[in-house]
C-alpha positions as CSV (number, residue, x, y, z in Angstrom):
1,X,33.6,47.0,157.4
2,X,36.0,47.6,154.8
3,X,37.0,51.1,153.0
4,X,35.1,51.9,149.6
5,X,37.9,51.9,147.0
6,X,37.8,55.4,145.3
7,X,36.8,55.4,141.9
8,X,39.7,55.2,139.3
9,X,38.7,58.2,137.4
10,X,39.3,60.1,141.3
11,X,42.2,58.9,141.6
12,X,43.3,60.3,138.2
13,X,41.4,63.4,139.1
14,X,43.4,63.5,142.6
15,X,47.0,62.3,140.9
16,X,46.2,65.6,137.8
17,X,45.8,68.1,140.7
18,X,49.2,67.1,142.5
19,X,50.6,67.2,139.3
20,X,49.5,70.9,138.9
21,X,50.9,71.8,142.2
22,X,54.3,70.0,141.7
23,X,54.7,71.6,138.5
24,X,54.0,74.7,140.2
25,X,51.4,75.3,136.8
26,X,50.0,78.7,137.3
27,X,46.3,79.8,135.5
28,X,46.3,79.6,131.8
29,X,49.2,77.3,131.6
30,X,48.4,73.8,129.4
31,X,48.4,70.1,130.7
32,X,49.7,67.2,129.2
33,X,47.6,65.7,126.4
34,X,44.7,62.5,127.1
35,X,47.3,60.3,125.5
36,X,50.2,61.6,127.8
37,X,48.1,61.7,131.0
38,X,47.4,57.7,130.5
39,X,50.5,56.6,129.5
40,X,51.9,58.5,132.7
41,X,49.3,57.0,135.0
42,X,49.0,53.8,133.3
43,X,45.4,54.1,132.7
44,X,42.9,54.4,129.8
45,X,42.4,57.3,127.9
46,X,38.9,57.1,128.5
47,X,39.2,57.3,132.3
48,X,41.4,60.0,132.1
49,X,38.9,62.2,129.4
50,X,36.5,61.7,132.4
51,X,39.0,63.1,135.5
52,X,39.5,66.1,133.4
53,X,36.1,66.7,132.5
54,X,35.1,66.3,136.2
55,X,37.9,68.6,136.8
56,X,36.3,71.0,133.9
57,X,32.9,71.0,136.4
58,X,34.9,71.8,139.4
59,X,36.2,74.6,137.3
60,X,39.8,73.9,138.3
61,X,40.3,73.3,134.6
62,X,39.0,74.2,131.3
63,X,38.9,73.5,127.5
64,X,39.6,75.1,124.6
65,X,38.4,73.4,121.4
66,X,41.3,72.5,119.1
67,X,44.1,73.6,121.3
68,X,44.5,71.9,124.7
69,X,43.4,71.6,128.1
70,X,44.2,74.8,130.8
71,X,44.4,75.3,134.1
72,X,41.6,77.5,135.1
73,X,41.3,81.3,136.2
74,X,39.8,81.8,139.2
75,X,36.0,83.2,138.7
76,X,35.8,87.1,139.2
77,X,33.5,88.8,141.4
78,X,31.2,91.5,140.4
79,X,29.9,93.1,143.5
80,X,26.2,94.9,142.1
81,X,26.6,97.3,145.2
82,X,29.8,98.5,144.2
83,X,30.4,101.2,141.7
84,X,33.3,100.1,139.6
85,X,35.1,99.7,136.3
86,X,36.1,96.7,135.0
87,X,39.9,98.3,135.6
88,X,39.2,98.8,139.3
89,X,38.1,95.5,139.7
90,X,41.3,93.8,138.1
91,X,43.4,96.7,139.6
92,X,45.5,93.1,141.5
93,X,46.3,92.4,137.4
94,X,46.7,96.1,136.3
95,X,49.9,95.0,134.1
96,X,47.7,91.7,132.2
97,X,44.5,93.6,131.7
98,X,43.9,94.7,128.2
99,X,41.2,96.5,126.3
100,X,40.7,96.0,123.0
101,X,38.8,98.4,120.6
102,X,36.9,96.6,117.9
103,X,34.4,99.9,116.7
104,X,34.9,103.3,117.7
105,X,32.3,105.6,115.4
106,X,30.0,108.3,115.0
107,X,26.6,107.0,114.5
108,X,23.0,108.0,114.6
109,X,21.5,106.1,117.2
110,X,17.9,104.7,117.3
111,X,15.2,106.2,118.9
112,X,15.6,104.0,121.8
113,X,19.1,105.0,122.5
114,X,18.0,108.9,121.8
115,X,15.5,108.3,124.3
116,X,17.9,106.9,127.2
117,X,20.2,109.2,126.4
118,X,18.0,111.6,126.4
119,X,18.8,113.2,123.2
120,X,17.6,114.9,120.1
121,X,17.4,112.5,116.9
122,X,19.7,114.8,115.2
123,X,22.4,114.1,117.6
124,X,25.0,112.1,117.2
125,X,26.6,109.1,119.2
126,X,30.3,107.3,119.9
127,X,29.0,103.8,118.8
128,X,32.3,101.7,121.4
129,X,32.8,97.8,121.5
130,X,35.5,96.3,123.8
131,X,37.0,93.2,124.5
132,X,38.1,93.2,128.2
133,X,40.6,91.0,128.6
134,X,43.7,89.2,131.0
135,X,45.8,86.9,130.2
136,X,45.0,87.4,126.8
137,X,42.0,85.8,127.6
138,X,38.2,87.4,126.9
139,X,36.6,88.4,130.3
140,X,33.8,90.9,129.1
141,X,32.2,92.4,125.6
142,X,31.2,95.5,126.0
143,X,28.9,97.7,123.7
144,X,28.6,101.5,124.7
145,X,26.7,104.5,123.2
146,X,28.2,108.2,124.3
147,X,26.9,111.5,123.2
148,X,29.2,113.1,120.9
149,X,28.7,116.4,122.3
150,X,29.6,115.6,125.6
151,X,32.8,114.1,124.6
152,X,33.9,115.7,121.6
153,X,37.6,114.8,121.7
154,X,36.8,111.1,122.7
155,X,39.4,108.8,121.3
156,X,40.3,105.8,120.6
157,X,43.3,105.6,122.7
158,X,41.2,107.1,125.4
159,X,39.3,103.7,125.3
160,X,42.3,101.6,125.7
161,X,42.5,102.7,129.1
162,X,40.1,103.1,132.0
163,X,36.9,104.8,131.0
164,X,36.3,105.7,134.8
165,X,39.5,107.1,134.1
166,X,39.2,109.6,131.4
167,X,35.9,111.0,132.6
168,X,38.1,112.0,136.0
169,X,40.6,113.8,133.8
170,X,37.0,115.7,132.2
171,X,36.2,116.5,135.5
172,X,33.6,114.5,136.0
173,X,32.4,111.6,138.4
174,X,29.4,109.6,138.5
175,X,26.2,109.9,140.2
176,X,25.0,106.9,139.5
177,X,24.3,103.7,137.6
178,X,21.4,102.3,136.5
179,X,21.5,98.5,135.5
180,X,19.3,95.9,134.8
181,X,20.4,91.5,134.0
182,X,18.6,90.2,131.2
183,X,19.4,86.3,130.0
184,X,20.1,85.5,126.7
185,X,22.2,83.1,124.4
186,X,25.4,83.7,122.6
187,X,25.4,84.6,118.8
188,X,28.1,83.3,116.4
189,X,30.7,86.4,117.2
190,X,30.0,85.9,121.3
191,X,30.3,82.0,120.4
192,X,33.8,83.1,118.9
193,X,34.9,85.3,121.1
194,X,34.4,83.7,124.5
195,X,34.7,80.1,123.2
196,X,31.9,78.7,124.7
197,X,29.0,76.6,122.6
198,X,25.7,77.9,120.9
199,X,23.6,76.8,124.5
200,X,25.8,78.5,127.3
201,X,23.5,80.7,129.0
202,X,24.6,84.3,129.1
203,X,23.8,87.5,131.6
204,X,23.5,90.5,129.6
205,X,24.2,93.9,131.4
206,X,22.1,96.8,130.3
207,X,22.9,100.0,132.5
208,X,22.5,103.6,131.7
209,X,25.2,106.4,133.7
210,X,24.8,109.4,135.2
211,X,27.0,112.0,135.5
212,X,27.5,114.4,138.9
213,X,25.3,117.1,136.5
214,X,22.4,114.7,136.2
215,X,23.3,114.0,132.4
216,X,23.5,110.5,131.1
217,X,26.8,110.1,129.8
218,X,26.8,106.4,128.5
219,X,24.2,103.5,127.8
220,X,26.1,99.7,127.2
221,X,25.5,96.2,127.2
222,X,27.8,94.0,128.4
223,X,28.3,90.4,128.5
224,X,30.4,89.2,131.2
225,X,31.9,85.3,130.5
226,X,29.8,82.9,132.3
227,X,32.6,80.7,133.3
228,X,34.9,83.7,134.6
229,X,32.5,85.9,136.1
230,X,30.1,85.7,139.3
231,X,27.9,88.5,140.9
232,X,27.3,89.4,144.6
233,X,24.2,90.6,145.5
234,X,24.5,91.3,149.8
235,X,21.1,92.3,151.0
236,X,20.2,93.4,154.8
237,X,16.7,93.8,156.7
């Protein structure tokens, strides 16, 4: 019995992967164009739309609206047993990780924050967002409440770096973490920020900290890219 030909679209799929290697193409780093690809392999355009996009599944490569096709980052892992910034876990990339403050300010928090904060409503809170990023590229969005009076000299800069970080310089370390997933979709801003469409399913992080005193030192929600991110959950009986 003769050998199945492999599909064409393979082939192309096979011939765009050698390519990457020869070129020695690391993550982040553009292909050629549709048009290029199929006058290079002598093939149509739309057999070549459909390699990449089965590449896209496989995660080897990835999209980006307007601007060109990438090789992919490998997917991150997130080990929920494991106490850990996001600085830790990219300590391998320490010199392409970036943080990128888009709100530092005092607010008044709602009573839902006061209350897993465990604060008075006439206290005041550090109101944080960060991009997380490497490469440039957006990895997590975080959102973080902090007592003001914990952290009066809180700054800025101080959240350019490793959060982890500057609570060791206060003297502190944490207790604990207290985190639950819940699903959700991406509003226009996420949409934006991430670059992924209106129906990409999303894990939200909500986790409270606690301090080696017992006091909570931080509530935040973070949303962790669904196409660069994966969590590790190791059980045992």
């Amino acid at each position: 019995m003769s050998d199945k030909k492999m599909p064409l679209y393979q082939e192309i799929m096979k011939n765009i992967q050698d390519y990457i290697k020869s070129q020695s193409l690391e993550h982040g780093d553009v292909i050629p164009t549709e048009k290029t690809l199929s006058e290079k392999y002598k093939v149509s355009r739309v057999t070549v739309r459909k390699a990449i996009s089965k590449l896209i599944d496989k995660e080897i490569l990835y999209s980006v609206k307007g601007s060109g096709t990438y090789v992919a980052f490998p997917k991150f892992e997130h080990n929920l047993f494991k106490l850990q910034g996001f600085t830790e876990e990219m300590q391998p990339f320490h010199d392409s990780i970036k943080n990128e403050v888009s709100e530092f300010s005092l607010i008044k928090p709602n009573a839902q924050i006061q209350e897993i904060l465990n604060i008075s409503n006439d206290e005041k809170v550090y109101n944080i967002k960060r991009i997380r990023k490497l490469n440039g590229e957006a990895l997590i969005i975080e959102n973080a409440y902090i007592p003001f009076e914990l952290f009066p000299d809180l700054s800025i800069e101080a959240m350019t770096k490793s959060k982890y970080g500057y609570l060791k310089e206060k003297g502190y370390a944490i207790k604990k973490r207290v985190e639950e997933f819940v699903p959700k979709l991406p509003n226009k801003d996420t949409m934006e920020i991430f670059n992924i469409d209106s129906n990409t399913p999303l894990l939200e992080l909500k986790a409270h900290s606690i301090l080696n005193n017992d006091e909570i030192f931080e509530y935040s929600e973070v949303l962790y890219h669904p196409k660069k991110y994966k969590f590790k959950l190791e059980l045992s009986r």
